[in-house]
N, CA, C and O of each residue as an XYZ file, in Angstrom:
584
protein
N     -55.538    -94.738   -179.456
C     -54.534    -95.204   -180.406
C     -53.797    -93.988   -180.973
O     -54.396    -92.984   -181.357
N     -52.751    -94.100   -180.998
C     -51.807    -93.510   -181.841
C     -51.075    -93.735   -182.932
O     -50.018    -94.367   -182.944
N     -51.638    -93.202   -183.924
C     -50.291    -93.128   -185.450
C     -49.880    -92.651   -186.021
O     -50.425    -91.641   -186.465
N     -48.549    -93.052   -186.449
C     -47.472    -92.304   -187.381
C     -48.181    -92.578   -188.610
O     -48.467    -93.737   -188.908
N     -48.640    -91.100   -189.718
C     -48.873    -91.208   -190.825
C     -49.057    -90.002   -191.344
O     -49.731    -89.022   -191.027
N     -48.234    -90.299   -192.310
C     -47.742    -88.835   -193.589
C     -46.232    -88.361   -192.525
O     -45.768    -87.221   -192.533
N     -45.852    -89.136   -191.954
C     -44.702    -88.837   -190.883
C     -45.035    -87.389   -190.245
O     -44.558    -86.272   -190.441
N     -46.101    -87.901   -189.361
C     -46.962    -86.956   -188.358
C     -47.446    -88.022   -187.589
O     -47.939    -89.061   -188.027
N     -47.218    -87.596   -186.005
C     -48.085    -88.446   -184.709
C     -50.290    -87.757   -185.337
O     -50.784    -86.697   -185.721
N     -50.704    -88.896   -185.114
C     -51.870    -88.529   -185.248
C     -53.066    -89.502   -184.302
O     -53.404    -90.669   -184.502
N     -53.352    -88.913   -183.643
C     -53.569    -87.610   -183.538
C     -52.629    -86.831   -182.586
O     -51.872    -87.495   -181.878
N     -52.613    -85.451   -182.506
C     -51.370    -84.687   -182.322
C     -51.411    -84.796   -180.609
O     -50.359    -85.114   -180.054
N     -52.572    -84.544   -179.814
C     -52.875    -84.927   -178.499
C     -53.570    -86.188   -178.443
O     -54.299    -86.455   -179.398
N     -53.460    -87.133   -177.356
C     -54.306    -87.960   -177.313
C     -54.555    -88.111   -175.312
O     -53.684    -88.365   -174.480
N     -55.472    -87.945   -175.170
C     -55.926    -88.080   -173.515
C     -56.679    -89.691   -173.275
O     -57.684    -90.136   -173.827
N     -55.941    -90.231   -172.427
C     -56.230    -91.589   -171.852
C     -56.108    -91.383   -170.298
O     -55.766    -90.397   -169.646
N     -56.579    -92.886   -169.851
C     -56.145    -92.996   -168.607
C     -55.500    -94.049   -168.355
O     -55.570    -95.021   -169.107
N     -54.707    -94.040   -167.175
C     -53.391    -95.210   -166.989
C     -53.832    -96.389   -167.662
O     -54.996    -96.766   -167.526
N     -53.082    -96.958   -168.316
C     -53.279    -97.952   -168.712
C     -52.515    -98.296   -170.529
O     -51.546    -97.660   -170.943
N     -52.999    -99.050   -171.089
C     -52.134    -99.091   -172.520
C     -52.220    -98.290   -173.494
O     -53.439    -98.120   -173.492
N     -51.891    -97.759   -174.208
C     -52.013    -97.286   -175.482
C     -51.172    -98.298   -176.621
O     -50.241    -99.096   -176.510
N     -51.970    -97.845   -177.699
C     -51.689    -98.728   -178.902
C     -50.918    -98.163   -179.627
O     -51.316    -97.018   -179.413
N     -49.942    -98.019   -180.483
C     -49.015    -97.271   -181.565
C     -49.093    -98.000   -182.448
O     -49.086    -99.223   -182.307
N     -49.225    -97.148   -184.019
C     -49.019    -97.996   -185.099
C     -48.496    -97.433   -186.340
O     -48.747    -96.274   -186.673
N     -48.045    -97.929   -186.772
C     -47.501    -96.670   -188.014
C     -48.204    -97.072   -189.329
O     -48.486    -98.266   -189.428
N     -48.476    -96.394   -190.182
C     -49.415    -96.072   -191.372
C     -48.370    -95.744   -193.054
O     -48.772    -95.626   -194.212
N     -46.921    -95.688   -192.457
C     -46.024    -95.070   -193.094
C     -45.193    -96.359   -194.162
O     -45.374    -97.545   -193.886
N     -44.565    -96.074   -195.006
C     -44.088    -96.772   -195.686
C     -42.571    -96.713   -195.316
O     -41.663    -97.417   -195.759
N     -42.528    -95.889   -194.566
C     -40.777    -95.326   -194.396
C     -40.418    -95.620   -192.833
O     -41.445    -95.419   -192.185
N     -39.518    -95.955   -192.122
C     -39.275    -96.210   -190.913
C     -39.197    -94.847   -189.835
O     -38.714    -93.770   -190.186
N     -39.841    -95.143   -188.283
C     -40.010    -94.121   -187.593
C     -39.101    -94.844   -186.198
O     -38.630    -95.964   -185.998
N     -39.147    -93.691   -185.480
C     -39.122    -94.257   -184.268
C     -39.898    -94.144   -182.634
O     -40.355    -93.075   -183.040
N     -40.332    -94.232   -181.511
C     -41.413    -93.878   -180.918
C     -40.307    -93.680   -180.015
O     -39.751    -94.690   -179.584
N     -39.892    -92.527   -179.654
C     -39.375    -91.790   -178.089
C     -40.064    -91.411   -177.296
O     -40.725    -90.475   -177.744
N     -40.280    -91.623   -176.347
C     -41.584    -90.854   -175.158
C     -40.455    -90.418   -173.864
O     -39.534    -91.064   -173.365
N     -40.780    -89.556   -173.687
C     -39.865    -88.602   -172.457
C     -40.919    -88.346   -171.517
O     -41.955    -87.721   -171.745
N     -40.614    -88.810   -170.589
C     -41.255    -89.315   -168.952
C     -40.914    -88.851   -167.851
O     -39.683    -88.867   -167.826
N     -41.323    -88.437   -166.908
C     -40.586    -88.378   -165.416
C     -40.991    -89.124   -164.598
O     -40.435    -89.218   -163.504
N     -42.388    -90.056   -165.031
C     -43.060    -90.873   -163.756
C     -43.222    -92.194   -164.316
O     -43.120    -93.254   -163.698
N     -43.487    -92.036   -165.562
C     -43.884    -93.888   -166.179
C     -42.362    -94.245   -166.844
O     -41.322    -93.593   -166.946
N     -42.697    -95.376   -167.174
C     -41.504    -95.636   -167.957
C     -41.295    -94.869   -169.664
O     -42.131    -94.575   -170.518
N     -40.213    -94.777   -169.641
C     -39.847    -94.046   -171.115
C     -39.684    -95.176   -172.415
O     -39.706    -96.367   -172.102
N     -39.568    -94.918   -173.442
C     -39.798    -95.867   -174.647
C     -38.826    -95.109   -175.620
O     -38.924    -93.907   -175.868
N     -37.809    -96.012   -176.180
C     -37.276    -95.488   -177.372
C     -37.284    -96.554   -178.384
O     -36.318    -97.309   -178.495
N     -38.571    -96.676   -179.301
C     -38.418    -98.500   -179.929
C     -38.722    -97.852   -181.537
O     -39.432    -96.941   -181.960
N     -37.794    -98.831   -182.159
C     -37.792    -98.656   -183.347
C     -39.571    -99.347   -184.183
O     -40.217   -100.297   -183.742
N     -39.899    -98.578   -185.294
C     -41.004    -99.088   -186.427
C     -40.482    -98.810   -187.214
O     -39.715    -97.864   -187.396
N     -41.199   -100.516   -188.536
C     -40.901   -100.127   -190.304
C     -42.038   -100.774   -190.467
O     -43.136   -100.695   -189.916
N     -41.494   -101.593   -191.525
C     -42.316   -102.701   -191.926
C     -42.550   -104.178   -191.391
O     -43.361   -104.978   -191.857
N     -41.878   -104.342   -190.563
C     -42.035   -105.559   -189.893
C     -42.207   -105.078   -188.637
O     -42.710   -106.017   -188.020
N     -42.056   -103.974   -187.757
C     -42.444   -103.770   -186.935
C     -43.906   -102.966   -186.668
O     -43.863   -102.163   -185.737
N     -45.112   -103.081   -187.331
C     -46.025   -101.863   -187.189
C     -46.751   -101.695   -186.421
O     -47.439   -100.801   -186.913
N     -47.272   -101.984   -185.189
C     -47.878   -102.099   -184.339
C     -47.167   -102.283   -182.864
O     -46.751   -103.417   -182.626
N     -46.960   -101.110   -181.683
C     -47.287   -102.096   -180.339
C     -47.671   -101.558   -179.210
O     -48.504   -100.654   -179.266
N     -47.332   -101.840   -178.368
C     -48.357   -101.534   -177.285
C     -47.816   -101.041   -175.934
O     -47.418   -101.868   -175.113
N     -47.781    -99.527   -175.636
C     -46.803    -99.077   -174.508
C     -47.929    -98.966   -173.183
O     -49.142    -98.982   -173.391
N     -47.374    -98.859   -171.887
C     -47.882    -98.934   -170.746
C     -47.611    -97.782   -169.989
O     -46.486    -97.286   -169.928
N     -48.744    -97.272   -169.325
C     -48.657    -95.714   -168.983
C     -49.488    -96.180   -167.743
O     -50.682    -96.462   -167.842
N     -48.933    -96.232   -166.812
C     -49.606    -96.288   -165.455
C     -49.804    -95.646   -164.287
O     -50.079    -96.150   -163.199
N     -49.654    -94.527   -164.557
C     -49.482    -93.369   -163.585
C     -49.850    -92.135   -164.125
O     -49.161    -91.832   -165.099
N     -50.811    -91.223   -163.779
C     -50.954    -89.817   -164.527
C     -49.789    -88.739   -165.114
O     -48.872    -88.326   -164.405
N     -49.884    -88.545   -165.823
C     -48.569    -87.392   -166.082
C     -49.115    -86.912   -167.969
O     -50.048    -87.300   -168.672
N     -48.020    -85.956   -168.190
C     -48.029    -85.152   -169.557
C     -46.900    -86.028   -170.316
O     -45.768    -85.610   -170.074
N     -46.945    -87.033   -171.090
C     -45.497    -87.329   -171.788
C     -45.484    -86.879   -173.632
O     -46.391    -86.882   -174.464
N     -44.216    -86.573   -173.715
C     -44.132    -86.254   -174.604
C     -43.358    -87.194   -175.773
O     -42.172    -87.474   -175.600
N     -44.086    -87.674   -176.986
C     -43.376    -88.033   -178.221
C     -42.910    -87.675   -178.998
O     -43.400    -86.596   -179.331
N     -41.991    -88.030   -179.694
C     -40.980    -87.482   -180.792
C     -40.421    -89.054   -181.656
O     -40.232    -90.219   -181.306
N     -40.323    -88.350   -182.801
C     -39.281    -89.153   -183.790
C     -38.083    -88.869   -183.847
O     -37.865    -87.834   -184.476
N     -36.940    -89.531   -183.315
C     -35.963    -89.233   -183.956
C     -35.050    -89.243   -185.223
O     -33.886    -88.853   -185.317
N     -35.976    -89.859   -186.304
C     -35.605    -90.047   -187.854
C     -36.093    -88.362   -188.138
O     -35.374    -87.661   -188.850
N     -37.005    -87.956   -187.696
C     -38.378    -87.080   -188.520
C     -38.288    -85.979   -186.994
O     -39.055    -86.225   -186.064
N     -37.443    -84.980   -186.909
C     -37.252    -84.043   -185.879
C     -38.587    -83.291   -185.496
O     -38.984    -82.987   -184.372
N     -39.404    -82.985   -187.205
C     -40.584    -82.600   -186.695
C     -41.755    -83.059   -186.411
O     -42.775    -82.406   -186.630
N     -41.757    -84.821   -185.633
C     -42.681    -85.139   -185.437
C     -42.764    -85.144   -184.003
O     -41.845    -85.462   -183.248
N     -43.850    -84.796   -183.689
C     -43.956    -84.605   -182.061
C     -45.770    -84.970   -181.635
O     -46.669    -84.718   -182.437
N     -45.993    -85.507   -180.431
C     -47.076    -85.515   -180.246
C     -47.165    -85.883   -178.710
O     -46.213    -86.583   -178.363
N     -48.273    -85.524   -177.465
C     -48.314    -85.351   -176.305
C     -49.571    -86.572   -176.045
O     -50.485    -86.801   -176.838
N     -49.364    -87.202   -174.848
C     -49.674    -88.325   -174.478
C     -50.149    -87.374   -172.960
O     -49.432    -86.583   -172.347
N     -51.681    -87.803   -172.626
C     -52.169    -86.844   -171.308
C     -52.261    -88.176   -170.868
O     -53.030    -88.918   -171.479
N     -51.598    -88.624   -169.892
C     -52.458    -89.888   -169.195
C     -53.086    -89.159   -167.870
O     -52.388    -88.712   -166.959
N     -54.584    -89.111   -167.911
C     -55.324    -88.455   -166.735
C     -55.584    -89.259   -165.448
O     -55.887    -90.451   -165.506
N     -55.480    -88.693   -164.457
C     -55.897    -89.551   -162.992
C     -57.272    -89.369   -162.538
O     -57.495    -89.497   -161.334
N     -58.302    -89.065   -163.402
C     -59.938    -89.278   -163.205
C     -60.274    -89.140   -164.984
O     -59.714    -88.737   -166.003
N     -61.486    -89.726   -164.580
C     -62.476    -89.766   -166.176
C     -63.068    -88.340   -167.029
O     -63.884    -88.180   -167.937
N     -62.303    -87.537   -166.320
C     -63.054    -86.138   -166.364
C     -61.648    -85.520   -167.223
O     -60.540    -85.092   -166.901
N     -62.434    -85.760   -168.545
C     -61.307    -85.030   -169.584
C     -61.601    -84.429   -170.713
O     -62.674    -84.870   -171.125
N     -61.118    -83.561   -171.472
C     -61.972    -83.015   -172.638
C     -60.781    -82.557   -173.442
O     -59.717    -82.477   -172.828
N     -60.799    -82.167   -175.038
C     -59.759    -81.817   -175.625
C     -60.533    -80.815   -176.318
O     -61.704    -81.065   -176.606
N     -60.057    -79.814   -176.589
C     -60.986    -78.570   -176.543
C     -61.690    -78.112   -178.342
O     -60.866    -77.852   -179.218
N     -62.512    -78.090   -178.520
C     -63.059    -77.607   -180.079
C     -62.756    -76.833   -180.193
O     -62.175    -76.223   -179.296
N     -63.050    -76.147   -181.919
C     -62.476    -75.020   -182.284
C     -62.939    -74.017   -181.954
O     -64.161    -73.866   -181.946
N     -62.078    -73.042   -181.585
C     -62.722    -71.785   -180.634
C     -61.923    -72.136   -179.461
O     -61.180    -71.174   -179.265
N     -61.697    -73.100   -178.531
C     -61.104    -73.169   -177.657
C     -61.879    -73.765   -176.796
O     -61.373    -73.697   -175.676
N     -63.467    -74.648   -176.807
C     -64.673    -74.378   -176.591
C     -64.305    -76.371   -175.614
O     -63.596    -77.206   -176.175
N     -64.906    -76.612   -174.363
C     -64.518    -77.608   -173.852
C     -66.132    -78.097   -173.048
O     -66.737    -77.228   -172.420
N     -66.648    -79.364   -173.136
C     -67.627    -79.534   -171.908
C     -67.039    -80.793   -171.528
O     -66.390    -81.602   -172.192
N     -67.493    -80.789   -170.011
C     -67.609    -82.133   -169.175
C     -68.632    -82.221   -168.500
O     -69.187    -81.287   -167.920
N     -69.175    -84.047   -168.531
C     -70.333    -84.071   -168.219
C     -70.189    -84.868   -167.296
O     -69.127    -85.419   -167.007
N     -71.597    -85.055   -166.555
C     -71.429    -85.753   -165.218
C     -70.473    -85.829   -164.395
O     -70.047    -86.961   -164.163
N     -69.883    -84.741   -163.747
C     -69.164    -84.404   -163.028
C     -70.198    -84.491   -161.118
O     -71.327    -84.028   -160.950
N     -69.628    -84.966   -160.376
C     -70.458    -85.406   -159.150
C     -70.265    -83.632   -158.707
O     -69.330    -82.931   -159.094
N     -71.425    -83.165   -157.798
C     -70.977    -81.777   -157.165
C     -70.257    -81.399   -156.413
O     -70.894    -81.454   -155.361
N     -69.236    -81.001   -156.185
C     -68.030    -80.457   -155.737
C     -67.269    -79.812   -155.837
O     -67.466    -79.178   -156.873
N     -65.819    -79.310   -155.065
C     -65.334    -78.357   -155.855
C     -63.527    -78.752   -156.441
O     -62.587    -79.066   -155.711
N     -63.521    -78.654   -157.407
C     -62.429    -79.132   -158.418
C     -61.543    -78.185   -158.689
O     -61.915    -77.012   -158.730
N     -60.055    -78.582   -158.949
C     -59.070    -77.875   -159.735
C     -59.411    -78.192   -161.041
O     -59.353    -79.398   -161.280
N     -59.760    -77.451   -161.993
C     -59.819    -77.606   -163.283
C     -58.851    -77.109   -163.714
O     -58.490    -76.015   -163.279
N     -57.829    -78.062   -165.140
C     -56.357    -77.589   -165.326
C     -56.657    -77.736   -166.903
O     -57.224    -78.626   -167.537
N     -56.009    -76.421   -167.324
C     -56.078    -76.323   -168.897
C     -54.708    -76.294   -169.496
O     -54.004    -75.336   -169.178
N     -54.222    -77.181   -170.303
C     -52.982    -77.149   -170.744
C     -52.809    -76.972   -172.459
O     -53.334    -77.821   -173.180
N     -52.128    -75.952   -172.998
C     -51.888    -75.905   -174.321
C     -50.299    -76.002   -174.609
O     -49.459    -75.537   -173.839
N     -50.002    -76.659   -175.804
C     -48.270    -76.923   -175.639
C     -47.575    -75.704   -175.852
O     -46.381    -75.795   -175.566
N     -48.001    -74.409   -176.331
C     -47.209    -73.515   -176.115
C     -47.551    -72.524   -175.514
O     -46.700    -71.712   -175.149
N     -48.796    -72.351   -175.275
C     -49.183    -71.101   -173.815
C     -49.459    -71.677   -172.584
O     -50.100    -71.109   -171.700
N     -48.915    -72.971   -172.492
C     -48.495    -73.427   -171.168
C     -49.836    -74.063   -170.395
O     -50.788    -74.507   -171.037
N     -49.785    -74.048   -168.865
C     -50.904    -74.173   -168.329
C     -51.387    -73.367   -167.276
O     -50.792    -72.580   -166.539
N     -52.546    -73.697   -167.335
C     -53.491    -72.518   -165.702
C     -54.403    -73.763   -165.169
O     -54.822    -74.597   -165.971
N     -54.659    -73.836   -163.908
C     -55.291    -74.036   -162.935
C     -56.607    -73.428   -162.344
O     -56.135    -72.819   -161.384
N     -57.973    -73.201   -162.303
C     -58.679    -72.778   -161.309
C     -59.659    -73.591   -161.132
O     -60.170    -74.447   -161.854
N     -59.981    -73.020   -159.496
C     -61.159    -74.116   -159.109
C     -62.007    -73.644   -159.385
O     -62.032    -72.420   -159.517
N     -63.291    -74.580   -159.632
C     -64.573    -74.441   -159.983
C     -65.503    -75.193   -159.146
O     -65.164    -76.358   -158.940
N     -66.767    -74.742   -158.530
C     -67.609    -75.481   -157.876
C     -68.694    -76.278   -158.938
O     -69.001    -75.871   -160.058
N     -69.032    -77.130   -158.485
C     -70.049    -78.126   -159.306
C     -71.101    -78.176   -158.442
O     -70.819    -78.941   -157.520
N     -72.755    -77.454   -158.266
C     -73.720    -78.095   -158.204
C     -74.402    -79.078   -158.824
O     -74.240    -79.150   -160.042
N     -75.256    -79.999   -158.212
C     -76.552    -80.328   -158.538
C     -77.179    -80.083   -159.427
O     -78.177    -79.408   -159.172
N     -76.947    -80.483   -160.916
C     -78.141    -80.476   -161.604
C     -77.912    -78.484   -162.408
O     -78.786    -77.811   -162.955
N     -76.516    -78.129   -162.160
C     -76.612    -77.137   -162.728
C     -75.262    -76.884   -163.954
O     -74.438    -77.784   -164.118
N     -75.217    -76.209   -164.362
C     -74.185    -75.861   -165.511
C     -72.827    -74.965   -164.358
O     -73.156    -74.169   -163.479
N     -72.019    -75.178   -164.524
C     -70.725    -74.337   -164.184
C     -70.317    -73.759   -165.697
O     -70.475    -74.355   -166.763
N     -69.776    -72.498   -165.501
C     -69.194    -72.156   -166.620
C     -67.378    -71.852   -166.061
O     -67.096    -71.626   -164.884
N     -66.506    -71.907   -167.009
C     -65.273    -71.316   -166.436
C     -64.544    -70.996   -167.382
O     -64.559    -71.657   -168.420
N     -63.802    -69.983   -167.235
C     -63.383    -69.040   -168.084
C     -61.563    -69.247   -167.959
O     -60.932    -69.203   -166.902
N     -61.054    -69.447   -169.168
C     -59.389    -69.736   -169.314
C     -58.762    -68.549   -169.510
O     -59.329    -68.383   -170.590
N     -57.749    -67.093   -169.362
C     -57.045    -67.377   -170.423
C     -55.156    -67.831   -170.351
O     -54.553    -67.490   -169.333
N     -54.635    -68.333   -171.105
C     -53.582    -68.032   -171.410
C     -52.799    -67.221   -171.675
O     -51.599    -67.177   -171.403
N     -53.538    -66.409   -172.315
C     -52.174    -65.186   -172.403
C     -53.706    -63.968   -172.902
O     -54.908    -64.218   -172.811
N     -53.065    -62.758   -173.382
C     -53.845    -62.110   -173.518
C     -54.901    -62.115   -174.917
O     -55.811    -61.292   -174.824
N     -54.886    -62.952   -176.211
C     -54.929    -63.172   -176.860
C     -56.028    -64.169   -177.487
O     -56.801    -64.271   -178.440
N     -55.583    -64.851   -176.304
C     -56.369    -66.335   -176.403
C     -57.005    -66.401   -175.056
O     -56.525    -65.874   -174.053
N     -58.586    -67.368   -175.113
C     -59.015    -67.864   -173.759
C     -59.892    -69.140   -174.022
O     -60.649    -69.208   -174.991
N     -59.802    -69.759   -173.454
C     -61.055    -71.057   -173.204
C     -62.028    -71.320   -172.063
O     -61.903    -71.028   -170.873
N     -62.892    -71.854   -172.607
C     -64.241    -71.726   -172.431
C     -64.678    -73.215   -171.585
O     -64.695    -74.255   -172.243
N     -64.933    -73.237   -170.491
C     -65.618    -74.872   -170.189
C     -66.695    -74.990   -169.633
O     -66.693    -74.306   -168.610
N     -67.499    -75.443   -169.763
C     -68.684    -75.916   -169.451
C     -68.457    -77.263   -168.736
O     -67.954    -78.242   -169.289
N     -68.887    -77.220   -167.421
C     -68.822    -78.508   -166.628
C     -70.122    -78.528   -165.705
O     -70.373    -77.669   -164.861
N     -71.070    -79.869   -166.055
C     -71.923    -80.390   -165.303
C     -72.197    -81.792   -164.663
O     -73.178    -81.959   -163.938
């Protein structure tokens, strides 16, 4: 679920998989829900008070992005993922995934302003993978996948 409240998307990321998401607004003041797409369909629908609740359709993996156009600085990113294998990272930068079958994976780390990286990682049996991010020189993240 996603909501507009204190005229802020909240939560600021939200990771799903194809399928619906819920929108609702929390606000006393009118918003609007823009989503900018290249693969699902896009949404530009008005909320107030008679409108507070509804329900958009995301059926295909991709990164989309929300915005208000009343409220310039509201923004918030919609991950719709194409497997169950997802994580949004703790503080520190700090990420696990569990039950991952053994194999070997592109693991993709995306932050909205140091962009994204890619590397593969192998998955045994019954063991811990560790993998190491960084983005820039500054910053790095951390994943743990078993």
């Amino acid at each position: 679920m996603l909501d507009q409240k204190k005229c802020a998307y909240d939560p600021h990321i939200v990771l799903v998989q194809p399928g619906d998401l819920k929108v609702t607004t929390s606000d006393p003041v009118p918003h609007n829900i823009h989503s900018y797409s290249e693969i699902n369909r896009s949404y530009n629908e008005s909320m107030n008070s008679l409108n507070r609740e509804m329900t958009l359709h995301f059926a295909r993996p991709e990164r989309v992005t929300f915005k208000c156009d009343l409220h310039g600085w509201m923004e918030a990113f919609i991950i719709v993922a194409g497997n169950p294998y997802y994580a949004v990272t703790q503080k520190g930068g700090t990420f696990r995934l569990r039950d991952i079958p053994p194999g070997t994976y592109h693991l993709k780390v995306w932050q909205e302003a140091l962009g994204e990286v890619t590397q593969t990682v192998t998955v045994e049996a019954g063991k811990t993978a560790k993998v190491n991010f960084s983005l820039n020189s500054a910053a790095s993240e951390t994943a743990e996948v078993r």
